[in-house]
Every structure is written in C-alpha cells, then in structure tokens.
N, C-alpha and C positions, 0 to 999 in steps of 0.2 A: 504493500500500500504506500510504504514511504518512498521506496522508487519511482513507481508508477508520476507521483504529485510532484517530486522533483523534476522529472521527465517534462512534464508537461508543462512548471515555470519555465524551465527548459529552451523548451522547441517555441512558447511563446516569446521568449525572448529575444533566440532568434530570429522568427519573422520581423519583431521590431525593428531592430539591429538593418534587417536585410530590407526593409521598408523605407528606413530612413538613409541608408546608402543609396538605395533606389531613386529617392526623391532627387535628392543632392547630383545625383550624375548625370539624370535627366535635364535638371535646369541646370547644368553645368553644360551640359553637352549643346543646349539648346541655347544656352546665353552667347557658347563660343560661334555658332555657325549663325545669329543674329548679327551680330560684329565679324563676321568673316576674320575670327582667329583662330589660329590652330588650338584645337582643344586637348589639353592633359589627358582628359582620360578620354579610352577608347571607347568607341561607337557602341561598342556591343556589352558593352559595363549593363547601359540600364535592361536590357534584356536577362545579361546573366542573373543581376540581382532580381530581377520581376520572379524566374527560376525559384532562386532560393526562397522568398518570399511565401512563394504555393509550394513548395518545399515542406517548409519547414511550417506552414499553417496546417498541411494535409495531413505532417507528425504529432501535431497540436490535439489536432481533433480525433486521430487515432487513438491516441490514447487516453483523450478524456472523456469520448462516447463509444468507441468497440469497446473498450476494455469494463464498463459502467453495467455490471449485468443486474442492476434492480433499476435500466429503464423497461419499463411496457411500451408496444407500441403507440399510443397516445402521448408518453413524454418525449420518446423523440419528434416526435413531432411538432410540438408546443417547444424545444428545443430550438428547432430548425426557425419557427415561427418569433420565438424571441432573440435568437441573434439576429434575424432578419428586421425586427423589430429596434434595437440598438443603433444598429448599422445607419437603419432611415432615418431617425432621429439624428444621429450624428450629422446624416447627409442635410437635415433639412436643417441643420442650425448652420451650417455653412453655409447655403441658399440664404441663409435670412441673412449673414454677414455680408452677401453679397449684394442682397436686395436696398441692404441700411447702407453701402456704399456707394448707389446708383450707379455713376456712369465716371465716377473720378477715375484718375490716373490709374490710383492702384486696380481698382474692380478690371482696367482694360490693357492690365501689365500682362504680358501674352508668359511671362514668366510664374506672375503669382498667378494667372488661367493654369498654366500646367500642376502646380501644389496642389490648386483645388482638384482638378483633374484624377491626380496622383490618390488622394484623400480619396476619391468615390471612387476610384481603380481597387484600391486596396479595400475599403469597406464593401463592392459588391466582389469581389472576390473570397472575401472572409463569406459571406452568405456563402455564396456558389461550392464551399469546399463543406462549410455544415450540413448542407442539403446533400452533398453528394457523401460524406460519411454515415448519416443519418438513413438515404435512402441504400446505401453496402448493406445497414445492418438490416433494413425491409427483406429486401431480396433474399438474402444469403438465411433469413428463418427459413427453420427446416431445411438446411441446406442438403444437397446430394454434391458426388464427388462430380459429376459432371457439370452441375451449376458452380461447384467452386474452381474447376477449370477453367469453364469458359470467364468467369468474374479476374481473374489471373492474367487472360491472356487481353481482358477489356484494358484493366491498369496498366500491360505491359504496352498496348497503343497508346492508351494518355501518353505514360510515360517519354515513348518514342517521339510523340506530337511536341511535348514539352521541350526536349532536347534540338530538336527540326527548329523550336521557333528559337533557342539561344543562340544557334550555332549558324543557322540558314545556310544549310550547305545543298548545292542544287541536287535533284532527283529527278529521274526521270516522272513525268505527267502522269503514264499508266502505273505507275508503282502509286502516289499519289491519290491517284482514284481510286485504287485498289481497294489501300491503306484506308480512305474515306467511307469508301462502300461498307468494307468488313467492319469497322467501327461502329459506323452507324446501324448494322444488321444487330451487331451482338450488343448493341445499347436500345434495341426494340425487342428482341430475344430475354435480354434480361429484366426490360423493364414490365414485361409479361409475368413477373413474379408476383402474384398478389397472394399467398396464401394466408398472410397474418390481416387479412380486411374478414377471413370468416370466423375470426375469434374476438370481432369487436361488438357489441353489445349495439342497443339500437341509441343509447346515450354517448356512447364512442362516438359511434358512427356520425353523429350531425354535427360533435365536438371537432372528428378531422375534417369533415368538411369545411366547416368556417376555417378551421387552421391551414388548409390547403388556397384556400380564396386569399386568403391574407398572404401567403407564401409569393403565389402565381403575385399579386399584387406590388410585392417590394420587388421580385421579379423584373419584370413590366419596367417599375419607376429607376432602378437602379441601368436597366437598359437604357434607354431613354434619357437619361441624364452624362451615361459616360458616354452614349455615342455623340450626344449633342456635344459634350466639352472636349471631345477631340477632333471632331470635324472643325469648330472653333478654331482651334488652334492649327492641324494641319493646314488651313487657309494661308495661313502668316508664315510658316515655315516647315521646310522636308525636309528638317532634321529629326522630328516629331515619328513617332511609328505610332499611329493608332490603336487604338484596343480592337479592331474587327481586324486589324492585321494580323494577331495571335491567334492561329488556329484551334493551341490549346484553349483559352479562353471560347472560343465559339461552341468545341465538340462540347466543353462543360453546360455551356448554357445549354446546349439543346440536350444533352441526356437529362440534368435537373430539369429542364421542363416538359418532355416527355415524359418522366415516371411522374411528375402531377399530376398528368394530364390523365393518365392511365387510373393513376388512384383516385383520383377527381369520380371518376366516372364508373371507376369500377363498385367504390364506393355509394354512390349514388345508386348506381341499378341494384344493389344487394340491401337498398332501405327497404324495402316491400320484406325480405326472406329476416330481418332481423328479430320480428316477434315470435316467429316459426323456431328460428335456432335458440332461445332464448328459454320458449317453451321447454325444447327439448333436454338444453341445461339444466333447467330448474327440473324435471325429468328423472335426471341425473341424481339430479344434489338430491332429490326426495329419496331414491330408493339408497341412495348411500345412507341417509340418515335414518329411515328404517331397518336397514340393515347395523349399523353400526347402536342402534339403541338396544341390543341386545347386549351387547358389553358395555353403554356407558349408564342404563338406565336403571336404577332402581326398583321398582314395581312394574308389573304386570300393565297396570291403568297409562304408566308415561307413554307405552309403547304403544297405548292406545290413542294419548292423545296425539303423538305425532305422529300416526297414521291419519287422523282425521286432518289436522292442520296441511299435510302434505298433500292428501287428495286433493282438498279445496284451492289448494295453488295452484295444482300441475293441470286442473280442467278451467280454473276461474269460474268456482262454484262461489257462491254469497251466502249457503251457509252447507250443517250436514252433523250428523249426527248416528252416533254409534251401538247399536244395541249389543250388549253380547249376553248368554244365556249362560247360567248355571247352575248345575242340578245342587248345590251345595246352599250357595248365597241366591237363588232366584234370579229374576235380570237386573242388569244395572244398565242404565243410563250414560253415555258422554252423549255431549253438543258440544258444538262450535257455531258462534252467532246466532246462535235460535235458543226460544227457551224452553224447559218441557211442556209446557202450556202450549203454545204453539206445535209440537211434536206430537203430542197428543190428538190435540186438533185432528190433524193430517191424515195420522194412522184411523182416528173413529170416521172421520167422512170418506176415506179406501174401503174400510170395513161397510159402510152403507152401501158402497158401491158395491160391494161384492167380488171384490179385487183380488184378484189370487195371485202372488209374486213372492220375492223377492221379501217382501216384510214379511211374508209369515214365515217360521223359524223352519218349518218342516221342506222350502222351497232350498233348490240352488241351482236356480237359474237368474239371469241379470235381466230386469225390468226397466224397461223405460216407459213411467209413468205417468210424463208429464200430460196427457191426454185427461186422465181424471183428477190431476190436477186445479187443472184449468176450470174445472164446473165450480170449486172451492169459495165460497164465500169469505169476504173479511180477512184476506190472505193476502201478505205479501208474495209469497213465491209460487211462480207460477210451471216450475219445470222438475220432476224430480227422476233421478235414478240411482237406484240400487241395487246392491250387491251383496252376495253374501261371503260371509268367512267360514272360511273350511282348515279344520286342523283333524290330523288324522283319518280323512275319509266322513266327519264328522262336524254337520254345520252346527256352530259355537257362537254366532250372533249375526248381523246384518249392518252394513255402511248403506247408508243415503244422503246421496248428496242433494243441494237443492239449488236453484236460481228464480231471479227473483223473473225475469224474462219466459216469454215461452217459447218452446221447441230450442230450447239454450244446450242442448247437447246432441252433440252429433255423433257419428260411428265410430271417429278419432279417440274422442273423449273416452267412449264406451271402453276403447281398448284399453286406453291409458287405464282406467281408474280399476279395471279391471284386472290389469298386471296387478296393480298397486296392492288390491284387494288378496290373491292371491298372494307374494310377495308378507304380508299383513301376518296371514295365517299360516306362510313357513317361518317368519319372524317369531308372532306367539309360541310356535309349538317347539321353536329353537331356548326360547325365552324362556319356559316351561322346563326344556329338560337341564338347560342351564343351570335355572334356580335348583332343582331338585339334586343334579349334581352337586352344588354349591353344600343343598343340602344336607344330604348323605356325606361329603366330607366334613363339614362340623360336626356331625351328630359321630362319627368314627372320632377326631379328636376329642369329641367329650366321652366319647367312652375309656380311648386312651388313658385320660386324664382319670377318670374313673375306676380304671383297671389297676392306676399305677396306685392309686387312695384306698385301691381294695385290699391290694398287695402290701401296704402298708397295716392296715388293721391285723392279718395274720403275724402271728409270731416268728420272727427268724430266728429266736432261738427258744425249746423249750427246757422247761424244769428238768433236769436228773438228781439222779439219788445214789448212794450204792445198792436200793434193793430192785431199780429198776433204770430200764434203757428206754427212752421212749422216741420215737421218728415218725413224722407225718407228712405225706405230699396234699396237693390240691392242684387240681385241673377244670378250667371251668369252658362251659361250653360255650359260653359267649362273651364280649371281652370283659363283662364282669359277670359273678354270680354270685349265690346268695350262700354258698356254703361256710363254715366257718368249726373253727378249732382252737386250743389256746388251753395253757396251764399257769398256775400260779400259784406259789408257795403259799400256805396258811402259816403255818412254823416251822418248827425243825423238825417235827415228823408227821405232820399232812401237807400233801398234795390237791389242789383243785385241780382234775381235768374238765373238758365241756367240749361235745359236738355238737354241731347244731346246725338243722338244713330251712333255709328260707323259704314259702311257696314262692313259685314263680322266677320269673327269669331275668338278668337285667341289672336297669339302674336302679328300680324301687326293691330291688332283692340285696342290693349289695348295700341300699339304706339300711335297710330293716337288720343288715347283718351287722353294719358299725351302734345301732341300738343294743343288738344284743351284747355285742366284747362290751360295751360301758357298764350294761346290767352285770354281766358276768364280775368284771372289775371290779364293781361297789360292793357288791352282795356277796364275794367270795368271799374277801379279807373279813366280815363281819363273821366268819366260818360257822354258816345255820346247817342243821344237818340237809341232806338233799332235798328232802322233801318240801322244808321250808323253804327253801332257794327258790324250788318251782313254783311254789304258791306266790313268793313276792315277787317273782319275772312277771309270773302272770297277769298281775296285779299292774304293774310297771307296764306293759305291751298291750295289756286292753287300753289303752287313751292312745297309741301310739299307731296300731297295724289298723288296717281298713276292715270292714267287714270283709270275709273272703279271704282274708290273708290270715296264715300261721306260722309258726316255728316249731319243728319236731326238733328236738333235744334229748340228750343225756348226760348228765353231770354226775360226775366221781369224786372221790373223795379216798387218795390212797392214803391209809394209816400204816406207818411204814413199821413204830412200834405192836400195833396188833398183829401185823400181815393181814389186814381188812383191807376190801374194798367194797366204800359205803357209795349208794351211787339210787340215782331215780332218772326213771325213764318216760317223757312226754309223748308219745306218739313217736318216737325213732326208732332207727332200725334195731334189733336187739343186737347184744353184746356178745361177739364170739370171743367163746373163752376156750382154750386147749390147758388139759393137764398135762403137764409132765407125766406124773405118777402112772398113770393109765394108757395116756399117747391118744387119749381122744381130745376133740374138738364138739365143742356143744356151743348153742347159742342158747342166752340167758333170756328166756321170753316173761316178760314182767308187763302188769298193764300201765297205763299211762296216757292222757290225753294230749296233744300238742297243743304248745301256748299260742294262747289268743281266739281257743274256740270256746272256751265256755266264757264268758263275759260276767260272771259272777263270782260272789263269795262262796259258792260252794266246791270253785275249783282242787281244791285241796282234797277234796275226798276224789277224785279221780286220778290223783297221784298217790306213789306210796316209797316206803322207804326200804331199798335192799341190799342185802350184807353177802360178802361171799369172801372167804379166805383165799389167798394164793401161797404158792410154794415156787423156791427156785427151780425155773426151767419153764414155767407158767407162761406161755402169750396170750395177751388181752388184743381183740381187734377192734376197734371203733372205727365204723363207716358211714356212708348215705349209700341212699339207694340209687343213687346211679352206678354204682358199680355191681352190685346186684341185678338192677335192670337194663344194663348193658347189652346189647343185641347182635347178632352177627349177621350172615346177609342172609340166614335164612329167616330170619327172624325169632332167634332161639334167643333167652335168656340166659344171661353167665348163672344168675342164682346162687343161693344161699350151699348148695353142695358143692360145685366148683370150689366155689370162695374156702368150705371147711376143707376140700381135697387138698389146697395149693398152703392150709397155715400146716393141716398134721404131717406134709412132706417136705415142711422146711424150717418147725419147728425148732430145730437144732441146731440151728443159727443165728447169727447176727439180729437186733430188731432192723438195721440197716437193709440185711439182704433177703430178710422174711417179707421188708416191703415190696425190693427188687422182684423180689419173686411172683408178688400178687399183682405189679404193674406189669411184667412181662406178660403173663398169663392174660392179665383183662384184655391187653393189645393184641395178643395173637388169637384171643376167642375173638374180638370183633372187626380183625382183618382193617382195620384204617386208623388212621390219624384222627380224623374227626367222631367225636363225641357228641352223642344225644343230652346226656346231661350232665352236672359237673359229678366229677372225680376227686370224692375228700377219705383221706382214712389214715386212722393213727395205730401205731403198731406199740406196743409196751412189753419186752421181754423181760421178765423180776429175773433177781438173780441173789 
C-alpha cells in the first residue's frame, strides 16, 4: 500500500515536471522563430516532453484506478466524471481571465495564447487518459485470455502512434493505413465489451447515464476549445504543431468517445430489462436467506417469518399470511401487512363460496383465487394465491399471498412463489431435524454429565475387615441408572452394607439413587437394627419418589465380633449365600416390601429383621435383577441357578475372581456387549 501511494506522488510529479518543461520549450521555440533567431533548444523538445507528459499521467492513473479494487463500476465512473469535472472548471476560470482581459496586449500575446493553449492541452488530456484507464478497467471485467490479448496489442499501437508522433520518422502511407484501420477495428472490437452494464441495478443505470452525458459533455467543450486555440495560433506562426496534428491525441479521443457512445446506448436499451434482473436478484437473495435461516435462526416461527417476508418481495405481493397446522399446539397464525381480522374475513367468505383449494389443509395443489376474491365486500385486496407447504410427503400448513389489485399474479409469479413455497418446506423439515439433532446432542451431554455425578455417588472404595473381603462392579444400561451399593463402618466391629435397585431407567433413576446413599448415610451411623433402617427410609422416600416409583433394597449389618449377619430385605433380590462347610449355595428368601409402596405407618410390619451366622470360607452375593434376568438371543434367562452354579465352582477363590467369574459367565450367556438392564453385585468372601 505504501508503495503503490509513493508511486503514484511519483508519476504525478512527473507529468508536472514534464508539463512545465513542455510549456517553456514551446514558447521558447515559438518566441525564437517569431524573431527569426536560432532557437537553443530543439524543435522536437516540445513533442518529446508532450511524450512524457501522457507518459507519465497514463503511470499516474495506472496505479491509482487499476490497482483501487473496492471501485464498483459506478465509481469509476463518477471518477472519470469528476476529473473531467476539475479539469473544466480549471479551463473555464482561464476563459474568465481571458474574458476580464478583453482585447489588451497580453489577452493577444500569441505567446501567452500558447500557455493558455498548453493549460487546456494538458487538462483535456489528463481527462482523455482517466476515461481511457477507467474504460481498461470496463472492458477487461471478466476478462478472457483472448480479450487480454487483443487489449495488449491495442496499447502496443497507442504506444507505436505515440513514439511516430515524437520522433516523425516517415513510413510508408499503406503501412499507415494499415496501422489506422487495425487500430480503429480493435478499439470497436473492444469497445463491444459491455458485460458489467448487466450487473447494474435500475438506480445505476440512470446514475451512468447522466454521468456518461456529462463525460461526452467536457468531451465536446475541451475539443472545441483546444482546437479553436491552436488554429489561433497556427495563423500567426508554423513553428506551432497543433493538437489534431498528434495522431496519438486523435486515436484517444475517438476510442474515449466511442466506448461512450457504446455505453450510452447500451445502457439505455437494457432500462426496460433492469426490473426483470432485479427481480431475479432479489430471487436470489430470498432463497439464500431461507436457506441460510436454518443455521442462523433460532425458532421454528423466524423461519417462518422470512418465508413470508421473502414471498411478498420476490412477487410484489401487498400483503400474505401463513397458516401452519399442528396436531400438538392446533394452528397458529403468521401475517404480514394484514390483520387476523381481515384473514379471517377472507377465509369465511371462500368458505361461503364453497371454494375448494389450496386453504383447506387437506389440499396440495396451488390456487389462484383471485376470481372469488373479487365478489368480496369491504376489502382491500382484490387478488389472492396460494400454496401449500409440504414437509415429508405431509401438508403442514398453507402461504397466501394477497394484492390489493386484480388479476395481480401471473404464471411467473405462480412459479416463483411456488419454488419459494417448496424451498419453505425443505427449509422447515431441515430446521426440524437440525433442532432435534441439536437436540439429542444436549440431552447425550446431560447424560454424560449425569453419568459422571452417578459414578460419583458409588463408592471407589469399600469397607474391609480381617473377617471379610468385599468387591463390587456396576454396569448400567443407559448412560445412567438407578442401581446402587455402598458400605460404611458403624464401629470397630459392625459393618453397614446396602443394595439397592431404582424403578425405572434414566435421569429420575439415578435421582432417586443419590436420595437413597444420603438416607443410607444418615440412618446408618445412627446404627438402628435393619428393620428400623427400612421403616425410616421408608418414611424418608414417601415425600420424595412419585406414585409408581420404588426402591427394592437390602441392608446388612456384618457383626464381625458375633460372626452375624443382621440384614432386612425390601422387595430385593434374595441373598445368595454359599457355605463352606457343606459346598452349597442357597438363597436367603425372607419377605419384605420395596420402599415407597406402602405410603403409611404401617410399613414396618411388612418388613422384618434376619440373622444368619457365617464361617470362614462363606460367600455372601448381593445382586439386582438384571443379572438374573439377563437374556440370551434365545430369549432364555441366566436365572437364579446359573448364578448358584458359577458362586459353588468358584467358591475357593478370591472375592476378586469369584466376581471375574460371574461377569465372564453373565457375558458369554448373553452373547453381547449391550445390556437390557443395569448390572450391580457385591461379592463378600469372610475369612
């Protein structure tokens, strides 16, 4: 950027420089062959500098309008229009110097005639070189390699024309003509480039026009003024070379007023086609922005309002209104420009008529209904058509558009609004799976988060003793569940353990499971024998769980001075118990109601309190019944015998590897990974 701006003081500074040596060698050269004395400098000075002059202006404006890529066509243009504009004021305040000096000495110094001369030489040539950068940049939009060729070989005749007029070395006539002919072919070739007049708007378009009239206009006057001042002057003396003697100077004027001429007119005949392109823009911009309101818009409804808003631009409806239907929330209403009073209106006097279309929801086909319309009393609008919306094969509401004219829509429109309409209802039903995506991904993070808050509630480490080893996994089948386990020291010889399975699945399972560890918590350390435990859980979880909702439990109680294990059972699975002594496996079936079904004080008589010794070598199994009711693809249960086959054949190990044992087993009876329901169980080998 900082090059570019120095360039360009630059190169204007040379034109000065090469402007004001111009002047001087002119009335130098012109003063000496007035006085018939030999002149210092040579003949061909004022030519050379005229050269560098358009030289170094044509560098000027290279780089301060090719290189300028945030002008549109309209500002070079008003570009072109206000150097040209500068220029003439320049020229006519020297006209008024000339005018306030009437007819004195100086005004008819054939000397200071040439300064002024020189002054409107170089101000209409500063035009002539703007208009000719300005119109490079016209043509050359959307350039092809063959348009940039031939623009190549136009600059390389300027160029050639320019050096012909410093140097004036003779040439043969037909070379000459040639040189002229092809020039002039490929500056009517080129100026046949109008492709940027069909991206101007119909407000452009009247703007270049006047800017084009005002162009042709300094045009005209800067002609007209430099030819008169040197026909002037060549009278008085042929030291003088006039400005139509520079051929460069001519081929310029005529290609700058040729592509005028061309835009003038090209412009002109494309007024009529400019509401047409304009429509089809707005066209454009509409379905972009129904399409893009899927990602920038928030609700269901925006998407609906700028389909409304969008139809009524792209047909030049005056108003319209959106029904959509839902089996959930009934219909809802949008308008644009109309009220529901009005709407209503409409729809009861169709229905008088007996109108079958398009408004009633069970249709999908597109009505135009402006015919009974029109019988409508007390009505502004006298034209309507609509449409319906279709998502999934499935009509979801209706667009109607309205005008206040009649027979105001035509086949055009019909198709437009009709895309639109379609378009509408792949938008909703993209808008729909979006959100529900959206959806399902929040509701996966809150489970995550859920999952990680559940995993927290279970124990990562539990109670041991020397008269026992105790190990328990959990496996839940969804990313949270309602199972739960957990021990907690009473003193230095009781243990509280407690399982315990949630109804139901979920986030309200894994609540109900963080209520219970806090009941467990409180009620343990206060060490009531089991029975009492469950009577005050109970008591505790009736204000808390829903109707419909329970907790089957079992709470222990290892007395490690007795060898007891004191324990009550709510409605949970029984307690497999293996003796050493014998090598059997038995389950402890004791009655017991699950908490939160009976809702009274009398829950305490449907619990009870029971005792059983252990001996070293003894495993205790506490489960849920998801691994009991575990299924395989035949649909066979693992069950309660499985379960005692896999403790009495692995009895004599580890509580670690006794559980290894019964998680291998569960998995290879049901052949997969995934889980029906959760997988909780605690292993306790005494010793």
């Amino acid at each position: 950027m900082f090059k570019t701006k120095a360039l360009i003081r630059l190169t204007f500074l040379a034109a000065l420089v090469a402007w004001v040596i111009l002047a001087f060698a002119d009335i130098t050269v012109l003063y000496s062959d007035m006085r018939s004395l030999p002149s210092d400098l040579p003949h061909w000075l004022p030519r050379f500098t005229l050269d560098l002059y358009i030289i170094a202006l044509f560098y000027y404006y290279k780089f301060k309008v090719e290189r300028d890529d945030n002008l549109n066509f309209t500002d070079l243009l008003w570009k072109v229009f206000a150097t040209g504009l500068i220029a003439t004021v320049v020229s006519l305040s020297v006209r008024l110097v000339l005018y306030l000096l009437g007819s004195t000495k100086l005004a008819t110094n054939i000397l200071f005639m040439d300064f002024v001369y020189q002054i409107n030489l170089a101000l209409f040539i500063n035009f002539l070189l703007a208009a000719y950068t300005a119109w490079k940049r016209l043509i050359l939009y959307q350039k092809t390699k063959w348009l940039v060729r031939a623009w190549v070989v136009f600059e390389a005749l300027l160029l050639g024309i320019l050096i012909y007029d410093s140097i004036h070395f003779s040439i043969s006539p037909s070379v000459t003509t040639a040189v002229i002919a092809l020039i002039s072919l490929l500056g009517l070739v080129l100026s046949a480039n109008m492709r940027w007049v069909a991206y101007l708007n119909f407000k452009q378009k009247w703007t270049s026009l006047l800017l084009l009239l005002l162009t042709i206009f300094y045009l005209v006057y800067f002609f007209y003024t430099v030819l008169i001042s040197s026909d002037s002057i060549r009278e008085q003396t042929t030291a003088f070379v006039p400005f139509q003697d520079h051929v460069f100077n001519i081929a310029l004027i005529a290609f700058v007023l040729t592509y005028i001429t061309f835009s003038f007119l090209v412009i002109l005949f494309n007024l009529p086609t400019s509401s047409v392109f304009e429509q089809k823009l707005e066209e454009v911009v509409n379905f972009q922005r129904i399409s893009q309101s899927i990602q920038t818009e928030q609700n269901e409804e925006s998407v609906y309002n700028i389909l409304l808003e969008s139809s009524v631009n792209s047909v030049f409806a005056d108003a319209a209104w959106l029904e959509m239907r839902s089996s959930l929330q009934g219909g809802k209403l949008f308008t644009y420009k109309i009220s529901e009073t009005e709407t209503v209106a409409i729809k009861e006097h169709l229905e008088k008529n007996n109108v079958k279309g398009a408004l009633v929801q069970s249709s999908d086909k597109t009505k135009n209904l402006s015919k009974y319309l029109g019988s409508m009393k007390n009505s502004r609008f006298r034209s309507l058509l609509s449409f319906p919306i279709i998502v999934k094969d499935e009509n979801i509401g209706t667009l109607a558009l309205l005008k206040e004219v009649p027979d105001g829509f035509n086949k055009e429109m019909t198709r437009i609004v009709s895309t639109f309409a379609n378009q509408a209802g792949i938008s909703i039903e993209n808008f729909r799976l979006m959100e529900e995506a959206f959806q399902n991904a929040r509701y996966k993070e809150e489970l995550k988060i859920a999952k990680t808050v559940q995993r927290s509630l279970l124990p990562t480490k539990l109670e041991q003793d020397n008269d026992f080893e105790i190990v328990a996994f959990s496996e839940s089948a969804d990313e949270v569940g309602g199972d739960y386990y957990d021990t907690l020291r009473i003193n230095d010889h009781e243990v509280a353990l407690i399982i315990a399975d949630v109804s139901g699945k979920g986030t309200t399972a894994a609540f109900h499971m963080s209520q219970m560890k806090g009941i467990f918590h409180s009620l343990a350390q206060q060490a009531p024998n089991p029975r009492d435990f469950m009577s005050k859980a109970n008591r505790a979880l009736v204000y808390c769980l829903e109707r419909g909702s329970f907790i089957s439990a079992t709470y222990f109680v290892i007395d490690t001075q007795t060898k007891t294990i004191h324990y009550s059972r709510a409605g949970h699975c029984p307690v497999l118990l293996y003796r050493a002594s014998t090598g059997v496996a038995e389950f402890l079936k004791d009655k017991g109601t699950a908490l939160g079904m009976v809702r009274s004080h009398d829950y305490p008589n449907y619990v009870e309190n029971n005792s059983v010794s252990y001996c070293p070598g003894d495993v205790m199994l506490l489960y849920t019944d998801g691994i009991t009711e575990s299924k395989n693809r035949k649909g066979e249960e693992f069950g309660g015998e499985r379960l005692m086959k896999v403790i009495q054949e692995n009895a004599e190990k580890s509580s670690r590897e006794i559980e290894e044992s019964v998680i291998k087993s569960l998995y290879e009876f049901s052949g997969s990974d995934d889980i029906d329901d959760d997988y909780t169980a605690m292993t306790v080998k005494f010793r």
